[in-house]
C-alpha positions in Angstrom: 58.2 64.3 73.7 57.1 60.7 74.6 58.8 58.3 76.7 58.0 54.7 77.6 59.9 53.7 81.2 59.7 50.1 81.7 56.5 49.9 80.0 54.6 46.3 80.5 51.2 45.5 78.7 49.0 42.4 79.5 45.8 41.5 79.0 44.0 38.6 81.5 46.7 35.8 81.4 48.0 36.2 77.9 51.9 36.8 77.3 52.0 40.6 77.9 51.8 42.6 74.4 54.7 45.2 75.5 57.7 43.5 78.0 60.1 46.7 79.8 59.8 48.3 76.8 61.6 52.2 77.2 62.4 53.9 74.6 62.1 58.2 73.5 60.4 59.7 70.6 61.8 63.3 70.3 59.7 66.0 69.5 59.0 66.6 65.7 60.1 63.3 64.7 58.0 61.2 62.1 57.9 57.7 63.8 56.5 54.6 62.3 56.1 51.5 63.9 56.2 48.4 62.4 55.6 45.1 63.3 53.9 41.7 62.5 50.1 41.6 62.7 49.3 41.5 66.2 52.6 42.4 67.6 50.7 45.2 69.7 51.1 47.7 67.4 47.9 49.4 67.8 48.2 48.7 71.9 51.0 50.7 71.7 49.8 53.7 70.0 46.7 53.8 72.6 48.6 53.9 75.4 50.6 57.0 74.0 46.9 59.0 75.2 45.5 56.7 77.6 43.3 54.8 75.7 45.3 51.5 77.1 44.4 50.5 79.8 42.0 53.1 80.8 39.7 52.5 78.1 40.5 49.2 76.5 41.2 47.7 79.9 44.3 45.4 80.6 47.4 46.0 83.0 49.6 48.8 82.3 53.1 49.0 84.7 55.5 51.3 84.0 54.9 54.8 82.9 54.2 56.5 79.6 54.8 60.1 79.7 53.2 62.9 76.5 54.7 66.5 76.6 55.4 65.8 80.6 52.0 64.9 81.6 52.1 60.8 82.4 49.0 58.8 81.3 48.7 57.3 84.5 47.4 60.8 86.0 45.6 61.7 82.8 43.0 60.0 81.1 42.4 60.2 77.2 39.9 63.7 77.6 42.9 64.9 80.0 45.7 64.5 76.9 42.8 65.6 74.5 44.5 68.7 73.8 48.4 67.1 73.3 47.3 64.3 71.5 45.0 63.8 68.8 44.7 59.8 67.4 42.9 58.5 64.7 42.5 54.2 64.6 42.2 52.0 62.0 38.1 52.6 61.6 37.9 55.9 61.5 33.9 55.5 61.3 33.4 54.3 65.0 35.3 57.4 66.1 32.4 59.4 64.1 30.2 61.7 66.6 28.4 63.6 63.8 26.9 63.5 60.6 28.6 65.9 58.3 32.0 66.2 56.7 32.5 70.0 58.3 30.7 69.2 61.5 33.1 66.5 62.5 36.3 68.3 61.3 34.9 71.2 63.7 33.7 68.7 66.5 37.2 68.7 68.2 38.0 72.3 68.6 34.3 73.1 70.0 35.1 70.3 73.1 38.4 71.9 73.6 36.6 75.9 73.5 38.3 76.9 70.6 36.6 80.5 69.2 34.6 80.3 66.5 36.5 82.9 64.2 39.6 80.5 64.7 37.3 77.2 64.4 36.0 78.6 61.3 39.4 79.1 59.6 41.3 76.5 60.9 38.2 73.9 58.9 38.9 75.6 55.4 42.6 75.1 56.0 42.1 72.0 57.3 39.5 71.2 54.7 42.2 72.5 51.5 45.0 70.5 53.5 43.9 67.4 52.8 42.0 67.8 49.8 38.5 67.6 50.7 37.5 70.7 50.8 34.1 69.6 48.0 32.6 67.1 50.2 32.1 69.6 53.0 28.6 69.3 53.5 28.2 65.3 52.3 26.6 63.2 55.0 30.0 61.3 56.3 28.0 57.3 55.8 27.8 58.4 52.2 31.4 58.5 51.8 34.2 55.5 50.8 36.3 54.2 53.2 39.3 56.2 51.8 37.3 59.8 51.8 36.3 58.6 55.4 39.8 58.0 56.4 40.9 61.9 55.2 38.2 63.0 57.2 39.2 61.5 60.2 42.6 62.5 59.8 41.5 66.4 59.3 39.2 66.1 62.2 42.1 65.8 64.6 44.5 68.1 62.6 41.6 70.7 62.7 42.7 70.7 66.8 46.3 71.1 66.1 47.7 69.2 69.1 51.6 68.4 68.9 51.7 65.0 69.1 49.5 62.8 66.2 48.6 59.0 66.4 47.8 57.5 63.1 46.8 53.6 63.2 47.0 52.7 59.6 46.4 56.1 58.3 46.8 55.1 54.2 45.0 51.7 54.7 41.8 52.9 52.8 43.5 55.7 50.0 44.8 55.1 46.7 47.9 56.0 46.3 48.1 59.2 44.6 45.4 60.5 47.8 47.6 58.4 50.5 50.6 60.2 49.2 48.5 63.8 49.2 47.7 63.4 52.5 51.3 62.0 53.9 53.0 64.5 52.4 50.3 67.2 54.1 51.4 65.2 57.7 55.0 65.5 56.9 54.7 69.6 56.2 53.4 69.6 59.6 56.3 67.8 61.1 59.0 69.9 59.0 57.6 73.1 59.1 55.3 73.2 63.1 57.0 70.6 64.7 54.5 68.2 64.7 55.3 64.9 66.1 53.6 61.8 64.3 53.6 58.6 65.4 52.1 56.1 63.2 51.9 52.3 62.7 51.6 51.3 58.9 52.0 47.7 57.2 52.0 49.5 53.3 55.7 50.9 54.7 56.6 51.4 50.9 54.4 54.6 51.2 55.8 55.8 54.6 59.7 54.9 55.0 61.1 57.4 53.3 59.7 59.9 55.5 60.6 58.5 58.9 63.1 59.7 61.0 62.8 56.7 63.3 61.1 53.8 63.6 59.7 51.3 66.1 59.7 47.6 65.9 57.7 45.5 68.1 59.4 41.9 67.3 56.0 40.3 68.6 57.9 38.6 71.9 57.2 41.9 73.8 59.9 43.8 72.9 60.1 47.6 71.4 63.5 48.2 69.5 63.9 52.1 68.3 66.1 53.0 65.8 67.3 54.7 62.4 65.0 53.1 59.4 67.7 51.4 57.9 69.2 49.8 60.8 65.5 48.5 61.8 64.5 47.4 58.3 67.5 45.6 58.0 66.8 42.9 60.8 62.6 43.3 61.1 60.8 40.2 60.5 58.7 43.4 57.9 60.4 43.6 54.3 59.1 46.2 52.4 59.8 45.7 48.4 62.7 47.8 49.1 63.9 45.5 51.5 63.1 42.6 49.8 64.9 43.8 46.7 68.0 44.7 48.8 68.1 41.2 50.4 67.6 39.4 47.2 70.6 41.6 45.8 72.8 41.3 48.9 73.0 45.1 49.2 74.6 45.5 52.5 71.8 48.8 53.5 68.1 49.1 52.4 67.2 52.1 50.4 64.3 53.9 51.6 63.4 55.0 48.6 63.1 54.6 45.2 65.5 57.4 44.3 68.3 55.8 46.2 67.5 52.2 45.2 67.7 53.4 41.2 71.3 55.5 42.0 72.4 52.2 43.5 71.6 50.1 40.5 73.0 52.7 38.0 76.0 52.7 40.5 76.4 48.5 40.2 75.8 48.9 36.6 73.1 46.0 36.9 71.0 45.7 34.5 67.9 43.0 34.9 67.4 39.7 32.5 63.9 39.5 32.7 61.8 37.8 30.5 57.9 38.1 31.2 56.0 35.3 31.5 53.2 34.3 29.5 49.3 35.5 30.9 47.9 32.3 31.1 44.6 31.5 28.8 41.3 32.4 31.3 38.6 30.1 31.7 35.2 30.5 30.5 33.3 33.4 32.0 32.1 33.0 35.2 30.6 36.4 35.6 30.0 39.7 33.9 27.9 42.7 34.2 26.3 44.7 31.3 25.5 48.3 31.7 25.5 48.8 35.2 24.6 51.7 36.3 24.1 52.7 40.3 23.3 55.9 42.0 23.2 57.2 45.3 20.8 60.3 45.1 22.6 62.5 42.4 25.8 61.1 42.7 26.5 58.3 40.1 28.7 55.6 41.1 28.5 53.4 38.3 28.3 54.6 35.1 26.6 51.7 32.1 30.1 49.3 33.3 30.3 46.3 31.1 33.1 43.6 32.0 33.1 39.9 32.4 35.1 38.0 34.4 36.6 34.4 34.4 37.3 31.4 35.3 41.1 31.1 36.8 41.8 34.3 36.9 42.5 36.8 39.4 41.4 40.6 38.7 43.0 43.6 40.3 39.8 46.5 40.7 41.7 49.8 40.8 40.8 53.6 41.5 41.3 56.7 43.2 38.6 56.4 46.4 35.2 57.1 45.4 35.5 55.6 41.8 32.8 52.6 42.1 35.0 49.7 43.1 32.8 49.1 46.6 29.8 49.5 44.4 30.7 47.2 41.8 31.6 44.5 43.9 27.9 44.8 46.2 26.3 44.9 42.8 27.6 41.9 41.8 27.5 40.3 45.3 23.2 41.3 45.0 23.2 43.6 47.3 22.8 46.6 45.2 20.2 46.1 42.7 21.0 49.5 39.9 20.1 49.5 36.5 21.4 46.7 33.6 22.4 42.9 33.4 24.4 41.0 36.2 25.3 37.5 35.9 27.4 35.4 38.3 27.6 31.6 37.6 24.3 31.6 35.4 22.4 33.1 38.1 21.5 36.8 38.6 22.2 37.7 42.6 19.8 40.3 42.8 16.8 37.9 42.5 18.6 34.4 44.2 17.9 33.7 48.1 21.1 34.8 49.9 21.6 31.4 51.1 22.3 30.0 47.7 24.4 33.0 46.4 26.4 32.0 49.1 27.5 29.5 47.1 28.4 31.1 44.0 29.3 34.3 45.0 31.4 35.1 48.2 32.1 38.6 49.5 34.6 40.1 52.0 33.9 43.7 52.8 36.0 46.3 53.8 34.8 46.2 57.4 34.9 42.7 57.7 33.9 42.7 61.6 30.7 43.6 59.9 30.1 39.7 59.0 31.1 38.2 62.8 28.6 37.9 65.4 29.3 35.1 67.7 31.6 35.3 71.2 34.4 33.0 70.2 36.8 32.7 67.5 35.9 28.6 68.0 32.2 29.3 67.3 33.0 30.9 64.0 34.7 28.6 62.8 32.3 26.0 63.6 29.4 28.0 62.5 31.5 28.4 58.8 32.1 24.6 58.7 28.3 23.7 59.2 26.7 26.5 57.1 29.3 25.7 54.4 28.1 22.0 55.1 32.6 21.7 55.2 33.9 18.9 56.9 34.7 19.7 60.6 37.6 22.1 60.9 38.1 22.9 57.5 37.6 26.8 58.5 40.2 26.6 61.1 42.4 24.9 58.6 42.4 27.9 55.9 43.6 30.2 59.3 46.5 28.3 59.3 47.1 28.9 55.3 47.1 32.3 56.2 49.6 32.1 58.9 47.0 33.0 61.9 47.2 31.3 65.2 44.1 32.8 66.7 43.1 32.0 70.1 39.8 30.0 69.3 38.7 31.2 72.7 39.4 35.1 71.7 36.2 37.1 71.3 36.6 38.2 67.2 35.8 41.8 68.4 39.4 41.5 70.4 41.3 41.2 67.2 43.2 43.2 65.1 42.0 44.0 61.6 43.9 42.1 60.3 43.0 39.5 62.2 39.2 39.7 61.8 40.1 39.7 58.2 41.9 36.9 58.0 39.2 35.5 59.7 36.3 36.6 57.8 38.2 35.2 54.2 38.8 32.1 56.2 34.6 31.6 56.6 34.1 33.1 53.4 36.5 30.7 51.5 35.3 27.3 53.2 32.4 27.6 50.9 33.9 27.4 48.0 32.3 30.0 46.3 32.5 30.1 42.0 33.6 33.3 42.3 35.4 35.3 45.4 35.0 39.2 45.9 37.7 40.9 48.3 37.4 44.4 49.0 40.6 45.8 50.4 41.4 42.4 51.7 45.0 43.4 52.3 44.2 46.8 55.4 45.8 45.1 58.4 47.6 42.7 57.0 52.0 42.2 57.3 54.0 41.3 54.1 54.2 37.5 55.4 50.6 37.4 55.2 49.8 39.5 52.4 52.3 36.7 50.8 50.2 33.9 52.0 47.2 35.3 50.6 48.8 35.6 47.1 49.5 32.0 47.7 45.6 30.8 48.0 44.5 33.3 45.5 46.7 31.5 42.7 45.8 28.2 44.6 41.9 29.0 44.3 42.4 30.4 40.7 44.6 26.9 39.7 41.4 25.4 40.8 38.8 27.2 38.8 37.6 30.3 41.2 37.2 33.8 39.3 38.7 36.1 41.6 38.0 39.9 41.6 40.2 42.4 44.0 39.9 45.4 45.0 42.7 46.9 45.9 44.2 50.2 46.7 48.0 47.9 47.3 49.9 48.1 43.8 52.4 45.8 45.4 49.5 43.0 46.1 47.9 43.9 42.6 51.3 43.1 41.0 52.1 40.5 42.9 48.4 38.0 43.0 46.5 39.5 39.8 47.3 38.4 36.1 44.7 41.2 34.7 43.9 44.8 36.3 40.8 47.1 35.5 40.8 50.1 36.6 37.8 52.4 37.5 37.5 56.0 37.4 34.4 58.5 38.5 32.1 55.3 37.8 33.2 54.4 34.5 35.8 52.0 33.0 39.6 53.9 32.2 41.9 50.5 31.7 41.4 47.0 31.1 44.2 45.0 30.4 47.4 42.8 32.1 48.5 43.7 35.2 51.9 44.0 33.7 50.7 46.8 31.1 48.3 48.8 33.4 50.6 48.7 36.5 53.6 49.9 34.6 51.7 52.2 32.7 51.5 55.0 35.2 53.9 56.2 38.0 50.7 56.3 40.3 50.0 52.1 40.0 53.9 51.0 39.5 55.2 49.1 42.1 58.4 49.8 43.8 60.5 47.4 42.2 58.7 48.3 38.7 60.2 52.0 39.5 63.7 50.9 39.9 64.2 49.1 36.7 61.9 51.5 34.5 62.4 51.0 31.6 63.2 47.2 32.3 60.0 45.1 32.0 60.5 44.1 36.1 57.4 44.2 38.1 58.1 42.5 41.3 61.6 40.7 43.4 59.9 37.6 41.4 60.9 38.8 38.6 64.6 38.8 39.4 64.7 35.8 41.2 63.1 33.8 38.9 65.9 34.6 36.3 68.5 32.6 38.2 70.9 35.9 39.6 68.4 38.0 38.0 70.9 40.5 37.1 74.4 40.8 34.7 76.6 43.6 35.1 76.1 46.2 32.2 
């Protein structure tokens, strides 16, 4: 169905992004792609339509060929029909207003009948579960409800290859697995072919049929799941557990990783460590309440927040997270008390909140303006009143070796995020918001911002996440509140809360239920971890 012959990306004088790369997807396969941030995986996936070169711009040599028809011929509008692709911001892809407009915007360019049009939105609509926010205005949705969107947009069209670039990066996981199980029906029962690049592989693997790693040097290596996630520079928790174990094949699921341990008869000697005391409070809020129109986000929310510690802020999309964390940032003034560092936000100049309060939005591009990657930094270091190249210092924390001569609206996601903490941290804010701070990023990096999150919280920074990654909550948080329809369900350690429910458990928590294991760490930090039951 596709086929890369001797495929060779390059931008201007860079190392080219793909190097002879060949390889076949087959028709009705589930493919993910995997790969280091900035590998090329989301070159890749736009040149499966055309989008690379002939939109991005670059050199393309070789040929890419969709359902017969080569890319070189046929432009994006050309494979509109054979390909549908949705890319990591699914809101600059957005041509109108309305939920039900913009799932029906794609058949009307390609003359579908209106009768059909009509039915194929309400099965579209009841496919991916948002069938009640038909008629909401699509800037008044969350990130995650305007990722479904997107996603039903293009499976309104029903072409028969889909391109998905970070497809569960915005949902919580109950909706990310709603809507991958929805995309995998298609591929089992129609004959769908998905391609999608995903660096949360703990939610995919298990429903690939191949996958696709880009080792960052260029190559493209296709292959069955195990094979590849047993040599990828990427380690799921799966992978990670079956490393640490010396299993000799990584399970690609829970199911199989649990029949493996009952088969070794291993049985974990874990004991918890202590939550260490928090600090004095360093922010709270007291009934909150925000609304947008009729809709109420928050709901009279009352929580403080301390000193040294680092909170995980979970919920199914649409719960009040975003809101909180703008409320308490003061951009969202609402009804009741909020108090960050003795100072309320909502009534401080933004240049001296800066100091206290530090945000990172979902859409960090949002906060980057300048041409160079070199001009940010600088522009952090002086605003920040930070010693000269402290900015570019806290990239290399992070594991990033940006070009300092890249324009910041050439990056990758997770790039610009990286970036955007990077400013955001040289200030040494009081206390340190992240929304979604993990979309985009690898496990190498995810691990490296763990790392300066406990770093920051040894030092004194209150630290509130988040986060729709239950493998990044249970790995960097020590507490974890969780949000639901604008009101608070659970407050309590990250150990309890993320164990307490099948829909917040990590991986590894899965495999030794009823075991008191939340992460690898866990096992590791008990010497062998394990003893033979």
């Amino acid at each position: 169905m596709i086929t890369f012959d001797d495929v060779t990306i390059s931008y201007t004088e860079s190392a080219p992004v793909l190097r002879n790369a060949s390889f076949t997807i087959r028709e009705g396969d589930l493919c993910v792609v995997v790969g280091r941030t900035g590998s090329g995986k989301s070159t890749m996936l736009g040149a499966i339509n055309g989008l690379v070169p002939h939109f991005t711009g670059g050199h393309l040599s070789g040929e890419v060929r969709v359902d017969g028809r080569s890319t070189r011929h046929h432009r994006p509008r050309d494979m509109a029909d054979v390909v549908g692709y949705v890319g990591q911001d699914p809101i600059t892809g957005f041509v109108t207003d309305v939920v039900e407009d913009e799932v029906a915007y794609g058949m009307e360019q390609l003359g579908i009948p209106p009768t059909a049009m009509r039915k194929r939105v309400e099965e579209t609509l009841d496919l991916m579960g948002i069938a009640e926010l038909r008629r909401r205005p699509l800037m008044a949705l969350s990130g995650g409800q305007q990722q479904r969107v997107a996603i039903a947009s293009v499976l309104a069209a029903q072409p028969r290859v889909v391109v998905l670039d970070e497809p569960t990066s915005a949902l919580d996981p109950t909706a990310a697995q709603d809507v991958l199980s929805a995309i995998t029906t298609l591929v089992h029962e129609v004959g769908l072919t998905v391609v999608l690049a995903e660096h949360r592989l703990e939610r995919v693997m298990h429903a690939a049929d191949s996958m696709l790693w880009l080792t960052g040097d260029g190559r493209a290596e296709l292959g069955d799941p195990r094979d590849v996630l047993a040599v990828a520079s990427v380690v799921p928790p799966l992978a990670d557990l079956a490393h640490s174990l010396g299993w000799g094949r990584v399970p690609l699921s829970v199911r199989e990783a649990r029949r493996e341990v009952a088969e070794l008869g291993l049985v974990p000697q874990v004991t918890p460590p202590t939550t260490p005391t928090p600090g004095p409070v360093a922010a709270w809020v007291e009934k909150l309440t925000v609304r947008y129109g009729s809709t109420v986000a928050l709901d009279e929310v009352s929580l403080s927040f301390h000193s040294g510690q680092v909170t995980a802020l979970m919920g199914r999309n649409g719960a009040g997270k975003s809101t909180l964390l703008w409320a308490m940032q003061g951009a969202i003034s609402g009804r009741g008390r909020v108090e960050v560092d003795g100072m309320d936000p909502r009534k401080t100049k933004p240049a001296e909140v800066r100091t206290h309060i530090a945000l990172v939005p979902q859409t960090p591009g949002d906060l980057l303006y300048l041409p160079t990657v070199a001009e940010e930094c600088e522009q952090a270091d002086r605003e920040s009143e930070a010693p000269a190249g402290s900015t570019r210092a806290l990239l290399d924390e992070l594991g990033l070796a940006l070009d300092p001569h890249a324009n910041p609206r050439d990056l990758s996601e997770g790039q610009r995020l990286g970036l955007v903490l990077a400013i955001q941290l040289v200030a040494n804010p009081r206390v340190l918001l992240l929304d979604e701070p993990t979309r985009g990023l690898d496990y190498s990096m995810k691990h490296q911002l763990t790392g300066i999150l406990q770093r920051l919280a040894t030092q004194g920074t209150c630290i509130l996440v988040s986060t729709h990654d239950v493998e990044f909550a249970a790995a960097s948080s020590t507490r974890t509140v969780v949000l639901g329809d604008g009101e608070v369900v659970a407050d309590g350690p990250t150990r309890e809360v993320c164990t307490s429910s099948p829909a917040f458990s990590p991986q590894v928590a899965k495999v030794f239920f009823p075991h008191p294991v939340l992460t690898t760490a866990d096992l590791t930090d008990a010497g062998l971890g394990v003893a033979r039951g």
